[in-house]
C-alpha positions in Angstrom: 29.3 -16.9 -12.4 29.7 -20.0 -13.8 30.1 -20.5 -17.8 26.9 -20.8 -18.4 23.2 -20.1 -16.9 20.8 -23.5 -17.5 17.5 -22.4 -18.5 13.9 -23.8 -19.1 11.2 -22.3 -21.4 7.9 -22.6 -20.6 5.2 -21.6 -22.8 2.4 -23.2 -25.1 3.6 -21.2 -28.3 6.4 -22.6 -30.3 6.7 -19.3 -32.1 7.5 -17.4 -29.3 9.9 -20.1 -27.8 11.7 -20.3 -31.0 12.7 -16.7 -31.0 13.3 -16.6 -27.2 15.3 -19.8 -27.4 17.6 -17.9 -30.7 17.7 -14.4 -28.9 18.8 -16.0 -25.6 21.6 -18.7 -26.6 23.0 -15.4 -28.7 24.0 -13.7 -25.2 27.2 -16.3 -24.7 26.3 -16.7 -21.0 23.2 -18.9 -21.5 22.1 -22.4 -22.3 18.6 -23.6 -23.0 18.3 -26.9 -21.7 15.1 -28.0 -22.0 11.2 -26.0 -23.0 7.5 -26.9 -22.0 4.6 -26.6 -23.2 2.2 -27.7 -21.0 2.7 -28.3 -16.2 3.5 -32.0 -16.7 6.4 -31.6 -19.5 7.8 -29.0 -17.7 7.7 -31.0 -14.3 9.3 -34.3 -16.5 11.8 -31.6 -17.9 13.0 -29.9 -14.7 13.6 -33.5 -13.1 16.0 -34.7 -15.8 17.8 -31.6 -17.0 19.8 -29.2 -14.4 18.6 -26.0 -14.6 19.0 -22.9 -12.7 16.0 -20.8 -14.4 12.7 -20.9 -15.3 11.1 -18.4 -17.5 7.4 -19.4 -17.2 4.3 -18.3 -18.8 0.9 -18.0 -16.4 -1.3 -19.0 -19.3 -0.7 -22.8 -19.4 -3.4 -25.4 -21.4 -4.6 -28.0 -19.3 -4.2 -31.1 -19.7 -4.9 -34.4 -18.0 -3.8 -33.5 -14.6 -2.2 -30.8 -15.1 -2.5 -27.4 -13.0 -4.1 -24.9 -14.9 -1.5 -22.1 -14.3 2.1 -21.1 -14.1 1.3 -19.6 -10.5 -0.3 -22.7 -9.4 2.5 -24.4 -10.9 5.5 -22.1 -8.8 4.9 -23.9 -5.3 5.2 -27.2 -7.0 8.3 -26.1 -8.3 9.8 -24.7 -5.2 9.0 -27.9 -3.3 10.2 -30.7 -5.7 13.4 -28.6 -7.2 14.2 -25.8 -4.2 17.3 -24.9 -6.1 15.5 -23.6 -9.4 14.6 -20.0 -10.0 11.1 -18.9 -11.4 10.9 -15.6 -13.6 7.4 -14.5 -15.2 7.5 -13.4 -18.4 3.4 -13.4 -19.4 1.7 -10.6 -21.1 -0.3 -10.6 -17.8 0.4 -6.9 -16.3 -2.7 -7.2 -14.0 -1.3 -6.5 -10.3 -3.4 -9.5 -9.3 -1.6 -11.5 -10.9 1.9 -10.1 -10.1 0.9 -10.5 -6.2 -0.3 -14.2 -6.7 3.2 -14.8 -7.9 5.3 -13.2 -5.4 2.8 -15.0 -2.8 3.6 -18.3 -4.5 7.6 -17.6 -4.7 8.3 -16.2 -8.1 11.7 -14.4 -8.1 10.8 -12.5 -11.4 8.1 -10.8 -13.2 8.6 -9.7 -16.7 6.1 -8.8 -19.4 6.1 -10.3 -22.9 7.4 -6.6 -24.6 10.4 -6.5 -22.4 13.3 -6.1 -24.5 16.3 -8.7 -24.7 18.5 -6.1 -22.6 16.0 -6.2 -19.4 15.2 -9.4 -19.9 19.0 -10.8 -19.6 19.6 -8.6 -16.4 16.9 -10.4 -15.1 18.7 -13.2 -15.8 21.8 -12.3 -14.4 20.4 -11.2 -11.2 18.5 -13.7 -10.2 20.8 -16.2 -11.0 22.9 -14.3 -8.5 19.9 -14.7 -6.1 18.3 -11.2 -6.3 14.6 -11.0 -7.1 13.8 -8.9 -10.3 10.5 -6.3 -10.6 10.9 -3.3 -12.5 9.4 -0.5 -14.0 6.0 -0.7 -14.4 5.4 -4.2 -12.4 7.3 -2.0 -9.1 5.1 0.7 -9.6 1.4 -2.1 -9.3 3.1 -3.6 -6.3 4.4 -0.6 -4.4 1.2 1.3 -5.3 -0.8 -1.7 -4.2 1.6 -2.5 -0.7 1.0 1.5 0.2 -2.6 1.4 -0.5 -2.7 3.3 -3.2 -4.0 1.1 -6.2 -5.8 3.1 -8.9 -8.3 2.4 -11.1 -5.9 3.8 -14.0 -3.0 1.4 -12.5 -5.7 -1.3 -11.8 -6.7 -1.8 -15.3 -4.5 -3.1 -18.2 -4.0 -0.9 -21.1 -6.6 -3.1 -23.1 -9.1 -3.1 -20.6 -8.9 1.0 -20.6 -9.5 1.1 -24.2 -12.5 -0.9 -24.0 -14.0 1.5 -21.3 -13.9 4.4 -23.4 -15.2 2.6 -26.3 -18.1 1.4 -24.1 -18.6 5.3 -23.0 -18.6 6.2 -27.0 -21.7 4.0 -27.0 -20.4 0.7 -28.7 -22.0 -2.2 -28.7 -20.2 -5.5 -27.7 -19.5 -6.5 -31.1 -18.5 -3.4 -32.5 -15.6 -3.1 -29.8 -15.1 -6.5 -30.9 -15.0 -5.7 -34.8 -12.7 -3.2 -33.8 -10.1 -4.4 -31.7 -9.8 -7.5 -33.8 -11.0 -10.0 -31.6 -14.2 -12.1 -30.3 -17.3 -10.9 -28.9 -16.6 -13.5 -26.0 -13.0 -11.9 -25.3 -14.5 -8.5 -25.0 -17.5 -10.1 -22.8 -14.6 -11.4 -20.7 -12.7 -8.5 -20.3 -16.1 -6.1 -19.5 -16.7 -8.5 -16.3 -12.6 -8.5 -14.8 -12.9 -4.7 -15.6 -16.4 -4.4 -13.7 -15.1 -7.0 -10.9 -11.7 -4.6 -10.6 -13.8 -1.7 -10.3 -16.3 -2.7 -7.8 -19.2 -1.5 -9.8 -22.4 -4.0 -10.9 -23.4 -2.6 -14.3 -22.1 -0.7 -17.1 -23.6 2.9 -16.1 -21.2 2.3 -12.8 -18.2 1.6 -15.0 -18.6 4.8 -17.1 -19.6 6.4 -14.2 -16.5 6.1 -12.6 -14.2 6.2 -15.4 -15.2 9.5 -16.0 -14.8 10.2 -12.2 -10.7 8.7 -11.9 -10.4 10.8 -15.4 -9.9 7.5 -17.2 -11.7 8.3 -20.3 
């Protein structure tokens, strides 16, 4: 290995690229060159800084002529700078996305808990050319690759907590008072977990919560 691994951060929050950037350059074997906020910086970034990783977000705002995503965003990458690794690292555990960005050539998928340990193996290995899924993203795609996908695997943690607060009886907003976000975010998440399911209407979603023992 050489002295150093060149990596690019890409993610709309400063916050959370400040404390990646600190926790990162702390490990002695890595070097941030360059962070993104948005398709197009990273795209500028990647063509005037060597780098050798990308740890890239899937939620990406849009703007003028941008892509709107870091998956959309992989084959771009992998055609203008072939020699560039892409890792995940979203809070996206959904194995729809996961499988979108294998398809599109990610060589990582980490989620936004993973501690600094996992996350700097990840690193290391595919640096070394290895791809990297783990723990809980192995288990959505071998369960999905064997034909086995389960509602209870299907769903996000979030997205299960909101069907048993549905099957309690509560209204949109009170789910939304509750978990400490907006009505439209809960709206949102009701239709994925619906769409997931294969069910048209709420009574189906209870219905067959209470069936795969989800609630």
């Amino acid at each position: 290995m050489k002295e150093k691994i060149n990596i690019v951060l890409a993610d709309d929050h400063q916050l959370f690229r400040n404390g990646l950037r600190a926790m990162l350059e702390a490990s002695g074997f890595i070097r941030i060159v360059g962070e993104a906020s948005h398709g197009s910086v990273l795209l500028t970034v990647l063509a005037s800084q060597p780098t050798d990783i990308v740890l890239l977000d899937i939620s990406m705002p849009q703007q003028s002529g941008d892509l709107t995503s870091g998956i959309d965003l992989l084959p771009v990458i992998k055609n203008r700078f072939p020699r560039v690794k892409c890792i995940m690292l979203t809070m996206h555990e959904d194995v729809q996305y996961v499988l979108r960005s294998l398809k599109q050539g990610a060589d990582g998928y980490l989620l936004k808990d993973t501690d600094e340990t996992e996350l700097t193996t990840a690193i290391q290995e595919v640096y070394e050319g290895k791809k990297y899924f783990k723990n809980k993203i192995s288990d959505l795609i071998v369960a999905n690759l064997s034909g086995e996908t389960k509602p209870e695997t299907l769903l996000s943690e979030r997205e299960i907590q909101i069907v048993r607060l549905v099957a309690e009886g509560k209204i949109t907003k009170e789910i939304a008072d509750q978990l400490y976000v907006s009505v439209r975010t809960i709206e949102t998440h009701r239709s994925r977990i619906m769409k997931k399911l294969e069910v048209a209407n709420t009574a189906e979603m209870i219905r067959l919560a209470y069936e795969k023992k989800l609630i």
